[in-house]
N, C-alpha and C positions, 0 to 999 in steps of 0.2 A: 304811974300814968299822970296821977295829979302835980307831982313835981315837973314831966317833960310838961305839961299844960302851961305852968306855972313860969318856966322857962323860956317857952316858946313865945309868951305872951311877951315879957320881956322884951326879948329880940325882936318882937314884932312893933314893939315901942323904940327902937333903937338903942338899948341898953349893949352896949359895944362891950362891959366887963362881964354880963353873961355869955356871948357872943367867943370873947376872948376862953375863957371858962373852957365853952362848949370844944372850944378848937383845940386846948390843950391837953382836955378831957380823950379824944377821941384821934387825934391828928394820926400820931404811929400806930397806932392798934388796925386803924384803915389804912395805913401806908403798906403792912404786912400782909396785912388781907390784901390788896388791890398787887400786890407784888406775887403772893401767891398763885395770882390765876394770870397775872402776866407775866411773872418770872421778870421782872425787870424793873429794878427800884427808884430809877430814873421816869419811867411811866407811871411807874405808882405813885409817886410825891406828887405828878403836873394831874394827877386824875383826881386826886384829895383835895389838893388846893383851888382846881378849877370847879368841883363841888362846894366845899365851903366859901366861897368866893359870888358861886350864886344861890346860893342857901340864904348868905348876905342881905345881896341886891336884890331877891326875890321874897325877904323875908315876911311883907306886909299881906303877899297872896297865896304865902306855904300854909297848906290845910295836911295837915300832917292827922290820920286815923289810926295810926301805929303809936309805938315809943321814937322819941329821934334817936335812939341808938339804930332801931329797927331800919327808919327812913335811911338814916346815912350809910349802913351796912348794905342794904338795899339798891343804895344808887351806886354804890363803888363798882358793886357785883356786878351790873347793867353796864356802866361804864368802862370797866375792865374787861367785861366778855363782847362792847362793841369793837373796844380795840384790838383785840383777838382775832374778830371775824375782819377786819380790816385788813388787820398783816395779812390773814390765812387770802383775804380775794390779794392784795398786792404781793403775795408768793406764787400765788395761784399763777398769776397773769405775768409775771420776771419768767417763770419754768416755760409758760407758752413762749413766751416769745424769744428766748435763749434757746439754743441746741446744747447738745451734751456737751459739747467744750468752752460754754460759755461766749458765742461766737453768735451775732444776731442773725435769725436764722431770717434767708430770705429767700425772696420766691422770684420765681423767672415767668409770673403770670403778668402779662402787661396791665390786663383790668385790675387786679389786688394793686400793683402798684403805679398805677394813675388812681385809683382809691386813697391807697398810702398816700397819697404826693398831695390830693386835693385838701385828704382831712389836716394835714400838717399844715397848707398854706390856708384852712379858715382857722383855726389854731393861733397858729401866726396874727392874721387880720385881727382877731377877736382883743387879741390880747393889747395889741397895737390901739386899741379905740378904748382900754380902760384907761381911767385917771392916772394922772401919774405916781400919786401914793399906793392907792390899790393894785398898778402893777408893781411895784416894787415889793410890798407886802406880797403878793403871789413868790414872785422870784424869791425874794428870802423863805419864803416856808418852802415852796416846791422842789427848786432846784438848790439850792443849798444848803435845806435842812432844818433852817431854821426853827425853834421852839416857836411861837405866839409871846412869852413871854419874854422872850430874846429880845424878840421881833419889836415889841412895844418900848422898850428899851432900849435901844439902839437909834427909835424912831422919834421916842419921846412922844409916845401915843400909853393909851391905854387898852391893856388885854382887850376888852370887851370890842373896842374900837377895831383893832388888827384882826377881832374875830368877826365884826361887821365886815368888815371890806373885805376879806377872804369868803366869807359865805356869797357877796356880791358880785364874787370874781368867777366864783365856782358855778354860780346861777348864772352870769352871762355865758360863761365855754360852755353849760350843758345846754344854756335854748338852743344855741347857732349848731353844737354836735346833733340835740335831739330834730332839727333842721333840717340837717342835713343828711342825718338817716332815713329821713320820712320822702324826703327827696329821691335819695340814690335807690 
């Protein structure tokens, strides 16, 4: 414990070759773990690196009451089982809305679909009124798939930056949705 102490202080001084240390020390051994509970080795690298990344940037206000083996192991686990429960709701909600042959299943109720028709065109509106970088950043991560780290790259922005303006994007479509449900 006195060594992570020792370390942490370090880092919290900005000593980048303990920092370095720590990332190489720990990097694959968390990349296997975070692969384990998500079965996907390509999520487990972006969930490693987007921890140490703000382990980093957060360095000066990490109070860490554990060992940072502990913390880091800790956070993979939390971040690995959010993205778990993500797929399992975005599985959940493809099966709802697919029929057995893959074919969208629709309804012949005229209210569900002027419902359908209105939430698509404030959808529409909302997206239309962001910036023109932060909608673009949407379009690249939503509809195309886009990584964050793609995305910043492509854009010549920084992660943190593509994850501002996506969290910005996501807060304006749920005010005008949560709006609009309080509404209807």
């Amino acid at each position: 414990m006195l060594n992570d102490l020792f370390v942490l202080k370090k880092i919290k001084e900005g000593d980048i070759h303990q920092f370095e240390s720590l990332f190489r020390l720990y990097y694959s051994p968390l990349c296997l773990y975070a692969a384990g509970i998500t079965g996907r080795t390509d999520i487990s690298e972006e969930i490693v690196q987007d921890l140490f990344y703000v382990f980093w940037k957060e360095r000066e206000r990490l109070q860490l009451y554990y060992s940072i083996k502990s913390y880091l192991y800790g956070s993979v686990r939390n971040r690995s089982l959010q993205y778990c429960e993500h797929q399992e709701v975005m599985e959940r909600h493809r099966r709802q809305t697919l029929s057995a042959d893959g074919e969208l299943i629709r309804t012949d109720d005229p209210q569900d679909m002027l419902e359908y028709k209105e939430l698509e065109d404030l959808i529409s509106r909302t997206l239309s009124k962001l910036p023109e970088r932060r909608l673009r950043i949407f379009q690249m991560h939503r509809f195309e798939g886009k990584k964050y780290a793609e995305i910043a790259s492509a854009l010549s922005l920084s992660v943190k930056t593509v994850e501002a303006e996506m969290t910005k994007a996501l807060q304006a479509l749920r005010k005008e949705v949560e709006t609009y449900t309080h509404i209807a």
